[in-house]
ZAMARGU-4260 file (C-alpha; in steps of 0.2 Angstrom, whole numbers, plus 5000, padded with zeros to 4 digits):
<rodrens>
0) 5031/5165/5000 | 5040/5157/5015 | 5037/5136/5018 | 5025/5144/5035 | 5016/5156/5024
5) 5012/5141/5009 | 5007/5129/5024 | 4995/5140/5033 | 4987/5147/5015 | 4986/5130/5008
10) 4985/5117/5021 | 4977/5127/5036 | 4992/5122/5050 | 4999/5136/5060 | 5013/5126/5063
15) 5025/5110/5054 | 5025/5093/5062 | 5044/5088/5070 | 5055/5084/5055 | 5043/5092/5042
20) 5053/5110/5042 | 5072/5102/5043 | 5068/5090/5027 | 5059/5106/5016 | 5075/5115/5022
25) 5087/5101/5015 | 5079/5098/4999 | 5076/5120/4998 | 5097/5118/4999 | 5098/5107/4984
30) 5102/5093/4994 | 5097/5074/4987 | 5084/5067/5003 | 5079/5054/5009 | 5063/5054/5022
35) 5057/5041/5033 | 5041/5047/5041 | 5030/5035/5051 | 5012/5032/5041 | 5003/5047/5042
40) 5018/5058/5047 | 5015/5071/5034 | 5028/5062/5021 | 5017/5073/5007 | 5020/5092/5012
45) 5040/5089/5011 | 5039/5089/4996 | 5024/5099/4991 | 5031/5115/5000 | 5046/5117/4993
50) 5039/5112/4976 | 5026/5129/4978 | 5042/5140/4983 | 5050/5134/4968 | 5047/5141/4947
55) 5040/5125/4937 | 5032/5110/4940 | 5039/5094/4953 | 5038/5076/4944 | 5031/5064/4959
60) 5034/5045/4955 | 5021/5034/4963 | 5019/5016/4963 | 5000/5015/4964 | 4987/5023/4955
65) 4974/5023/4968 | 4990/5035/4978 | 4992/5045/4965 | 4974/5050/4960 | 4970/5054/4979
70) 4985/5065/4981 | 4980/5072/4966 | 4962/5074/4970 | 4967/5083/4988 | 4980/5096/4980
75) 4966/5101/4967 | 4956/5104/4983 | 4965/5116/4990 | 4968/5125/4972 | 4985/5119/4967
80) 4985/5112/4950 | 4990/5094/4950 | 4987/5081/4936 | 4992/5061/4936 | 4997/5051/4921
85) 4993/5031/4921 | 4990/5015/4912 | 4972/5015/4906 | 4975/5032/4901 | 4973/5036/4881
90) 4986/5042/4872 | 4977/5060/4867 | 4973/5062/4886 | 4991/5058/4891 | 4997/5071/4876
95) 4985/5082/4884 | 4990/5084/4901 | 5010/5083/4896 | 5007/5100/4886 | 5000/5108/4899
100) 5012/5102/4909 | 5026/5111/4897 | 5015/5126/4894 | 5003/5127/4907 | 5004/5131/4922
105) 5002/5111/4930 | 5013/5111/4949 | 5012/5092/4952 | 5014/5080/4939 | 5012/5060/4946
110) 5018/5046/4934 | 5021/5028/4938 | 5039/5025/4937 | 5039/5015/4921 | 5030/5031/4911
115) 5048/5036/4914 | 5055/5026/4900 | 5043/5032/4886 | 5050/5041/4870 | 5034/5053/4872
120) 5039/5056/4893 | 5055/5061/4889 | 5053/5072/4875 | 5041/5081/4884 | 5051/5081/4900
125) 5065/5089/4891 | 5054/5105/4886 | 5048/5105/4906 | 5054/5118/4917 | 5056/5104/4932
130) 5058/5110/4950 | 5059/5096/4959 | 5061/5074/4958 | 5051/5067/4971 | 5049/5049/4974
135) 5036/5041/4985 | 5036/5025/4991 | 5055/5025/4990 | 5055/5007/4997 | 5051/5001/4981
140) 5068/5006/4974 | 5077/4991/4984 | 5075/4972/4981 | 5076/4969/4999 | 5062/4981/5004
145) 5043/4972/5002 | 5036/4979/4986 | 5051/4978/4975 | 5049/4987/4957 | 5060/4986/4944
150) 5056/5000/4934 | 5059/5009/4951 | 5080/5007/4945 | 5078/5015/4930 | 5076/5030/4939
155) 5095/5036/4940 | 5092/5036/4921 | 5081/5048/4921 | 5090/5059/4933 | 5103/5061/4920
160) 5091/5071/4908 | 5089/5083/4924 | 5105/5083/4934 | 5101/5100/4940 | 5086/5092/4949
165) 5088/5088/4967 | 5078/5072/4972 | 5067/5067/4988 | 5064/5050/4991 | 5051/5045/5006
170) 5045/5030/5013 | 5036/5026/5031 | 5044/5009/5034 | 5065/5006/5028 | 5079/4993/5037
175) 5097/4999/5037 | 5098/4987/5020 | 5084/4995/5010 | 5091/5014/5017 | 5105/5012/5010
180) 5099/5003/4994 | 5088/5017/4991 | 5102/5033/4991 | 5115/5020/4979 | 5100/5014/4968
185) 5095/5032/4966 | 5111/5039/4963 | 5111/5051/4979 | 5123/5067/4980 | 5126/5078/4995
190) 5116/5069/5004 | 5104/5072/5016 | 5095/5058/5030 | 5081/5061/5040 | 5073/5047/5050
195) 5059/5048/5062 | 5061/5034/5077 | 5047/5021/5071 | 5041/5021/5088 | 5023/5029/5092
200) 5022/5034/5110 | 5004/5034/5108 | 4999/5019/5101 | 4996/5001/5111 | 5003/4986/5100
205) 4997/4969/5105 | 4996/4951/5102 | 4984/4940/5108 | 4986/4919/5102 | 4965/4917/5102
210) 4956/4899/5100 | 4939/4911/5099 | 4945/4927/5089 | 4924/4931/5086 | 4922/4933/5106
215) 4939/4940/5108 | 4937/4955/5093 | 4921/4959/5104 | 4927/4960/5117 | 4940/4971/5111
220) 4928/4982/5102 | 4917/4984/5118 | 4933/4989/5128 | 4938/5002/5115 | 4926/5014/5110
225) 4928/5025/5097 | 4931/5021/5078 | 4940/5005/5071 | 4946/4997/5059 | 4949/4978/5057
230) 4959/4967/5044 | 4957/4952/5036 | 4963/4941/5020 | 4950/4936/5012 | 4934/4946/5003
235) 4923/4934/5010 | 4930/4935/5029 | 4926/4953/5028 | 4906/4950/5025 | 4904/4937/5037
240) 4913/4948/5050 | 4904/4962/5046 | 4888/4954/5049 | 4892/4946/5064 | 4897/4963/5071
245) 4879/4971/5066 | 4872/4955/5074 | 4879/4962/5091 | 4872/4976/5087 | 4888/4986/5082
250) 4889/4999/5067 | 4899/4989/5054 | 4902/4986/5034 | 4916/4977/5024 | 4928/4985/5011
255) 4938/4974/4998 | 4943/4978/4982 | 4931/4968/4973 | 4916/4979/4978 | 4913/4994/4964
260) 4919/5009/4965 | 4903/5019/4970 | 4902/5006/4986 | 4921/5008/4989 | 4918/5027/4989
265) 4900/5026/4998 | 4908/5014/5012 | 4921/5023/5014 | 4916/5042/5015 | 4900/5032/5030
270) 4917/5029/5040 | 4928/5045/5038 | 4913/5054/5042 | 4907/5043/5058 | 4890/5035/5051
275) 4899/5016/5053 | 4910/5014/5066 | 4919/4996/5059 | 4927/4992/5044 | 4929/4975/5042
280) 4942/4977/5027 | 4957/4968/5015 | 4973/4976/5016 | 4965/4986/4998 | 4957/4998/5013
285) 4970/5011/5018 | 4981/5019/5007 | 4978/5037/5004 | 4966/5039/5019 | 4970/5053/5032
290) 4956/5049/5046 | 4966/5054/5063 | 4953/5049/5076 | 4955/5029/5072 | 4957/5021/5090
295) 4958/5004/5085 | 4965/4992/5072 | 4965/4974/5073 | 4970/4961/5062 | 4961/4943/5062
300) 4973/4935/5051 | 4993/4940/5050 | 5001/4950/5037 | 5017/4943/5028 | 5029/4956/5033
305) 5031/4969/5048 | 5034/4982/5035 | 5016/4977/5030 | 5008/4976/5047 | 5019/4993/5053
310) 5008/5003/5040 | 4992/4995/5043 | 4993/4998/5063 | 4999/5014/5060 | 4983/5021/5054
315) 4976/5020/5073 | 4982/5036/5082 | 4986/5049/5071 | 4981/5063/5080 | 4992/5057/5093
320) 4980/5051/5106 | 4981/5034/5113 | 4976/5020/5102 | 4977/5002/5101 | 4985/4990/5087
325) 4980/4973/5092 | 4984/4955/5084 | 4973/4939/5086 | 4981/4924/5081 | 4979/4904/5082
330) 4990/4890/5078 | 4981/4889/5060 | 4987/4907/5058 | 5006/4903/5062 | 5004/4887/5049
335) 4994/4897/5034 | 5010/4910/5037 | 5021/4896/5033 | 5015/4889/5019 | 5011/4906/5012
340) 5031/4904/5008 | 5027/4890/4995 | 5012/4896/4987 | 5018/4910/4984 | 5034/4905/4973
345) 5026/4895/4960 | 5038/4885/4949 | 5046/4894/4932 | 5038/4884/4920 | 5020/4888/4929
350) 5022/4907/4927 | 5028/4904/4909 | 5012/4895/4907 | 5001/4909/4916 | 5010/4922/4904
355) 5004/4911/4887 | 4988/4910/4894 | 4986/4929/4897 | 4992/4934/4881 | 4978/4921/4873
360) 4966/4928/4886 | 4969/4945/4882 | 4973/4940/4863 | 4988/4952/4862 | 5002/4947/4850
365) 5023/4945/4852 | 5029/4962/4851 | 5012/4972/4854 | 5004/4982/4871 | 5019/4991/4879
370) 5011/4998/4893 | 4993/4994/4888 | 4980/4992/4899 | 4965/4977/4900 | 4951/4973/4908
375) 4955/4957/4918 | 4944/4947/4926 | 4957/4936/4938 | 4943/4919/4943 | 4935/4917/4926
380) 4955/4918/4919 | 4959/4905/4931 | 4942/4895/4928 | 4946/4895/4907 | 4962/4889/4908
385) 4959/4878/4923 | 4972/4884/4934 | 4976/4885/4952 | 4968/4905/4957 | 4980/4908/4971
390) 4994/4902/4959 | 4989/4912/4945 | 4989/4928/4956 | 5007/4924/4963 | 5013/4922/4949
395) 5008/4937/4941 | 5014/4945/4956 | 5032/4937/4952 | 5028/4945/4935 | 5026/4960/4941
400) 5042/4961/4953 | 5050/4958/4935 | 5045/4972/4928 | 5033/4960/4915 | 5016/4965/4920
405) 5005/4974/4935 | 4987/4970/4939 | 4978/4985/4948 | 4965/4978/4955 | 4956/4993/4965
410) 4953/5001/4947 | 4943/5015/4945 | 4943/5028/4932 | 4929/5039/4929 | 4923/5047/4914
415) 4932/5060/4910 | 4928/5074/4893 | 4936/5089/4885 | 4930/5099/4871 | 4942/5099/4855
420) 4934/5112/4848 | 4933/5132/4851 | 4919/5141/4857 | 4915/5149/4839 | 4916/5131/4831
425) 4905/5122/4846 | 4893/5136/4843 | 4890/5133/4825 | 4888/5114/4827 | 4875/5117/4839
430) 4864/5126/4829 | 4865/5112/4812 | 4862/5098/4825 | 4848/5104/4835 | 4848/5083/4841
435) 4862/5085/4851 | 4861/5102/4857 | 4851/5098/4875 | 4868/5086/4876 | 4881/5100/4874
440) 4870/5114/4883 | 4870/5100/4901 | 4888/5099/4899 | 4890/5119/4899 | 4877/5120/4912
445) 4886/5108/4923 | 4906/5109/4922 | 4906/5125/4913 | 4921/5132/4902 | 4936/5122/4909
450) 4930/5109/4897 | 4938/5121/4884 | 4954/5120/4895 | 4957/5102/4903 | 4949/5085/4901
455) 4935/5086/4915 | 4930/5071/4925 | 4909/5069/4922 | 4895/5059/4927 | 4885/5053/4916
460) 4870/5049/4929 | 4869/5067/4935 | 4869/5074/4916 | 4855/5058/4911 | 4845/5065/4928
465) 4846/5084/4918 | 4841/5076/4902 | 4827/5065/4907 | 4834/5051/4899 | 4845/5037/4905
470) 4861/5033/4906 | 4865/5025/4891 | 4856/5037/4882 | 4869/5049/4885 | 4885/5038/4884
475) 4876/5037/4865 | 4875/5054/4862 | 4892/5058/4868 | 4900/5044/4859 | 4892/5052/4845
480) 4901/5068/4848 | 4917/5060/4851 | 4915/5052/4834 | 4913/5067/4825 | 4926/5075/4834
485) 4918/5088/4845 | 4922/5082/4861 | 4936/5068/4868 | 4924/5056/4878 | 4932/5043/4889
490) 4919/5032/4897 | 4924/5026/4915 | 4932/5011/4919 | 4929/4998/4936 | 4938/4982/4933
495) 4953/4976/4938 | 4968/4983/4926 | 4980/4973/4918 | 4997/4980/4911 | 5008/4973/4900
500) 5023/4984/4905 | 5036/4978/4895 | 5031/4973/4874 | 5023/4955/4873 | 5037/4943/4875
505) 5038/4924/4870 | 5033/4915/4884 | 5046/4902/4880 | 5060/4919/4882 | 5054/4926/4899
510) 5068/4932/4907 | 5065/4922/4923 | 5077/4913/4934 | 5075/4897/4947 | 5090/4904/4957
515) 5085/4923/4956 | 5066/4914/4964 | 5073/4904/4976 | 5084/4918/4982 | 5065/4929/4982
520) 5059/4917/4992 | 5072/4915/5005 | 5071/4934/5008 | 5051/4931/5010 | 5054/4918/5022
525) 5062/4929/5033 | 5051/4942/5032 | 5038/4927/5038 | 5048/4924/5053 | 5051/4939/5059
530) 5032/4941/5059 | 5030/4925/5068 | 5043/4931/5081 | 5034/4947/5083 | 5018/4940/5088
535) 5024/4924/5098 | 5038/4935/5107 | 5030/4929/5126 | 5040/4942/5135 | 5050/4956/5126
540) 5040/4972/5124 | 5033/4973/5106 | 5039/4989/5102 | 5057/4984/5103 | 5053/4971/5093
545) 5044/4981/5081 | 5058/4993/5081 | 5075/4979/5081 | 5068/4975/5065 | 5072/4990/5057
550) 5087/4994/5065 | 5081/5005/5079 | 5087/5002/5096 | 5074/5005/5109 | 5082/5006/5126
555) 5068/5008/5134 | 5051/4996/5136 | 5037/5007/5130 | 5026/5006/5143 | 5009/5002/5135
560) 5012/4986/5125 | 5002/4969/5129 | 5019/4966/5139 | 5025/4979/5149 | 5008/4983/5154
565) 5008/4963/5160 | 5025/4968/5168 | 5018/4985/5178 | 5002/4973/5187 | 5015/4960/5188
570) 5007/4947/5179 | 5016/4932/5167 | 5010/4929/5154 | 4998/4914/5151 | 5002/4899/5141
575) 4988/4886/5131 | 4992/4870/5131 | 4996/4868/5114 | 5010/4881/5116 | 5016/4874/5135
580) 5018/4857/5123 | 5029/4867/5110 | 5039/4872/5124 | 5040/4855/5131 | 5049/4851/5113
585) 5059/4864/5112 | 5068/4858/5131 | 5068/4839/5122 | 5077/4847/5107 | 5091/4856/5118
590) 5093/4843/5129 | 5093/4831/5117 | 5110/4840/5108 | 5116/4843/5124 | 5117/4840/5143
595) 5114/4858/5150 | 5114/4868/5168 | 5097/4875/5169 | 5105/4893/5168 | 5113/4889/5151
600) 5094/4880/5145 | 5087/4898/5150 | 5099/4908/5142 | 5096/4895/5124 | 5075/4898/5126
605) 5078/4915/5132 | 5060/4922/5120 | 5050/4912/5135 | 5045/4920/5150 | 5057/4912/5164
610) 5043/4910/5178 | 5033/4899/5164 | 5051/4891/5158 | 5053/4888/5176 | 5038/4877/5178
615) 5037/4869/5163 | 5054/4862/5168 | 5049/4859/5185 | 5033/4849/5177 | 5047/4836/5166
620) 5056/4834/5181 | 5042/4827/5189 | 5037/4817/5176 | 5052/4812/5175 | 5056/4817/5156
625) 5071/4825/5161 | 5083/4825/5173 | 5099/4829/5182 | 5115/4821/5179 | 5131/4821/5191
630) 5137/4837/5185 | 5122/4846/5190 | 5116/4848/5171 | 5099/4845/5166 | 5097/4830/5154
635) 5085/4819/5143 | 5079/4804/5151
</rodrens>
């Protein structure tokens, strides 16, 4: 089948999206590929086309499992067999799937990167008929990109054990740096590059510094109808802001990844389908969600990085229609962003400490757990071992950037069930254990004969509802099959995973280094700054500055940012007090190195509007806190 016929039969779309063709052409070529594709660009079909025109099945590597489980969950929809394989996973359902991925007749097979380095992976692998090596999230590859992960570099390796496999990398947000880090890390060959411009003609970026963010997100609300969605840090934020939004009488709920995984699934499926117009959510609300109609995101409280906050505004305005990405910030924003830099390096010896603490915590021995999975509850860790929270949990994160551990703390997995045994032999049991024959004949009834074939997910309220008994009821009856070897039962899990991804090391032998974290954190403070220039920029329009960033040149304003729209009614922009004093200081500071003409002083403070700079100074003169000198320079009095 051609790539237009697999798109119309599987995906419904008469035509591809700009881009979409010439990529699936490139990697149909043999060429190694690299795609960058704004969020919701349509990343997914590059590589899911030409893996359908292609014999055997494509490996997808995935940093998340929430990703990998929704992409998953969307191919199976429309009929295209796809398994994923991750921590929390046992070992006879992991088996499982690899065999049907050698003999079967499995498409898509998603791992997490560090499955890559399993003896049981890569026997398996080299009995695969692979089509295709794609990697998603690609930014994950490079140590300057914002979600470094090591195992990410052990990539190439596996390329080696399938040098006849072409590779496509894709990623929505890359600078010039992480580009180019991506193709050497992965060991690119005849190389193809495909970038769409980051801009989105359609969507309104904005930034708004707000004393009163509650009136302001009203306001905003009321002036943009349609559905929305708006970010903040904190679980609790997201209640209280929720609430206050039903208290005006606007339909509303709150998202974080602490809520379970029914109320995850039930607040999210009342959004997609229209029923509650708000969510108030953590950044654990996005990923995997394809709602094109979202008019409006606003973010209460600022993300550490533009990469960051380039994918959360992208998901306003898929379909292409006008939509609005809108910042509300205070001086307490700017400050927290600051300090963020500090807490979120802790010192060597405290992450040492955290490590020893999990291994008691989760009792696991030197040398054990590689790749193993536990339930880890993150506040009553921190409460045992009387430790900081926000310091245990940034530490674990400069863990994980190590490649040590990974917590996935929007963990869900439901139950899932497959029947070892053959028709003949399941028939036979039934008739000596009439006790658990009503169990056995639900299941059938239910999810049928592809319990005979695949491991099936299952709900154990709907087969208790059947039964007429309750829950637990079941979950004994069909741990009572598992044990006696009829059926694999995996009941579901809904906490918070943690991974030891690496064998249990001595805490005293971590390989951690003060330089290598101090270098970490000057790369973060960067990132930091360039978010505080994006949002206090007074004059320059915000999509050139969202796109300078990543190495797009812009040449023209955009038209419909906070700024040029200022620019088209002819207004300046308006300064508070606070921020006319700041640039009182900054006039003080120059001046104070230097005697300079005032045409110099605007060309040094240029990122301030001239008509505001031109009154402030006017203002100092008058006050006489500056001055002229004899050679017509401005100076400190």
């Amino acid at each position: 089948m051609s790539a237009h016929a697999i798109l119309q039969q599987y995906w419904g779309y008469p035509a591809f999206r700009p881009l979409q063709e010439d990529i699936i052409d490139a990697v149909l070529a043999g060429h190694d590929t690299l795609a960058l594709l704004p969020t919701g660009g349509g990343k997914s079909i590059c590589f899911q086309v030409p893996a359908l025109m292609r014999e055997g099945v494509c490996i997808v590597i995935s940093p998340l499992i929430a990703l990998m489980k929704d992409q998953v969950e969307q191919l199976k929809k429309r009929s295209i067999s796809a398994v994923a394989i991750y921590s929390g996973m046992s070992a006879r359902e992991i088996d499982f799937h690899l065999d049907n991925c050698v003999f079967g007749n499995v498409k898509f097979l998603y791992v997490s990167p560090e499955r890559l380095r399993t003896d049981l992976f890569l026997a398996r692998a080299r009995r695969m008929q692979i089509s295709l090596l794609a990697v998603d999230e690609a930014h994950c590859v490079s140590q300057w990109g914002y979600d470094f992960r090591p195992p990410y570099l052990q990539i190439a390796d596996f390329r080696a054990e399938i040098p006849d496999v072409n590779v496509i990398a894709l990623t929505a947000t890359a600078t010039d740096s992480v580009k180019q880090d991506i193709q050497d890390k992965l060991q690119f060959q005849n190389t193809k590059v495909f970038q769409k411009s980051f801009a989105r003609a359609n969507l309104s970026y904005s930034s708004f510094y707000e004393e009163d963010k509650d009136r302001r997100l009203l306001k905003t609300l009321t002036g943009v109808p349609g559905t929305a969605v708006v970010y903040a840090r904190s679980r609790k934020r997201t209640r209280i802001i929720a609430k206050k939004l039903q208290g005006k009488n606007i339909s509303a709920d709150y998202y974080h990844a602490g809520l379970t995984a029914e109320e995850r699934a039930d607040k999210q499926d009342a959004w997609i389908q229209d029923r509650t117009r708000v969510i108030v959510a953590t950044n654990a609300f996005g990923m995997g969600i394809d709602k094109p109609d979202v008019r409006l995101v606003v973010h209460l409280d600022l993300p550490d990085t533009l990469e960051a906050y380039y994918q959360e505004a992208g998901r306003a305005g898929r379909d292409e229609k006008k939509a609005y990405a809108v910042v509300l910030y205070d001086q307490n924003d700017l400050d927290n962003l600051i300090k963020r830099i500090e807490t979120s390096f802790p010192s060597v010896d405290f992450i040492r400490t955290v490590y020893q603490n999990i291994a008691n915590y989760l009792k696991v021995a030197v040398g054990s757990s590689y790749l193993s999975s536990y339930n880890f509850d993150l506040a009553h860790f921190a409460e045992t071992y009387r430790l900081n929270p926000i310091g245990v949990f940034h530490s674990i994160k400069r863990l994980a950037e190590e490649g040590l551990l990974q917590l996935n703390e929007s963990f869900f997995q439901p139950s899932t069930l497959h029947f070892r045994v053959d028709y003949q032999e399941l028939y036979k049991f039934r008739i000596a254990n009439a006790a658990l024959e009503p169990t056995i004949n639900a299941l059938l009834r239910v999810y049928g004969g592809e319990l005979y074939a695949n491991y099936i997910s299952i709900s154990e309220s709907q087969l208790a509802q059947i039964l007429q008994t309750s829950v637990n009821g079941v979950m004994v009856k069909l741990k009572n099959l598992h044990e006696r070897e009829i059926i694999n039962y995996l009941p579901r899990k809904d906490q918070p995973q943690l991974v030891f991804m690496t064998p249990r090391l001595d805490a005293r032998q971590l390989p951690l280094s003060a330089a290598k974290l101090q270098k970490k954190k000057t790369l973060y403070a960067d990132k930091v700054n360039a978010v505080t220039h994006y949002v206090t920029h007074p004059i320059r329009c915000r999509t050139q500055v969202l796109l300078a960033y990543f190495g797009e040149k812009y040449p023209i304003d955009c038209g419909v940012c906070d700024h040029c729209l200022r620019k088209k009614k002819g207004k300046h922009p308006e300064y508070t007090r606070a921020e006319q004093e700041k640039i009182r200081d900054n006039i003080i500071q120059q001046l104070t190195q230097s005697s300079q003409p005032p045409e110099k002083l605007m060309m040094a403070l240029g990122q301030i509007d001239e008509a505001v700079l031109a009154r402030v100074v006017k203002e100092m003169l008058d006050q006489g806190d500056i001055f002229y000198d004899g050679q017509g320079c401005l100076t400190v009095s």
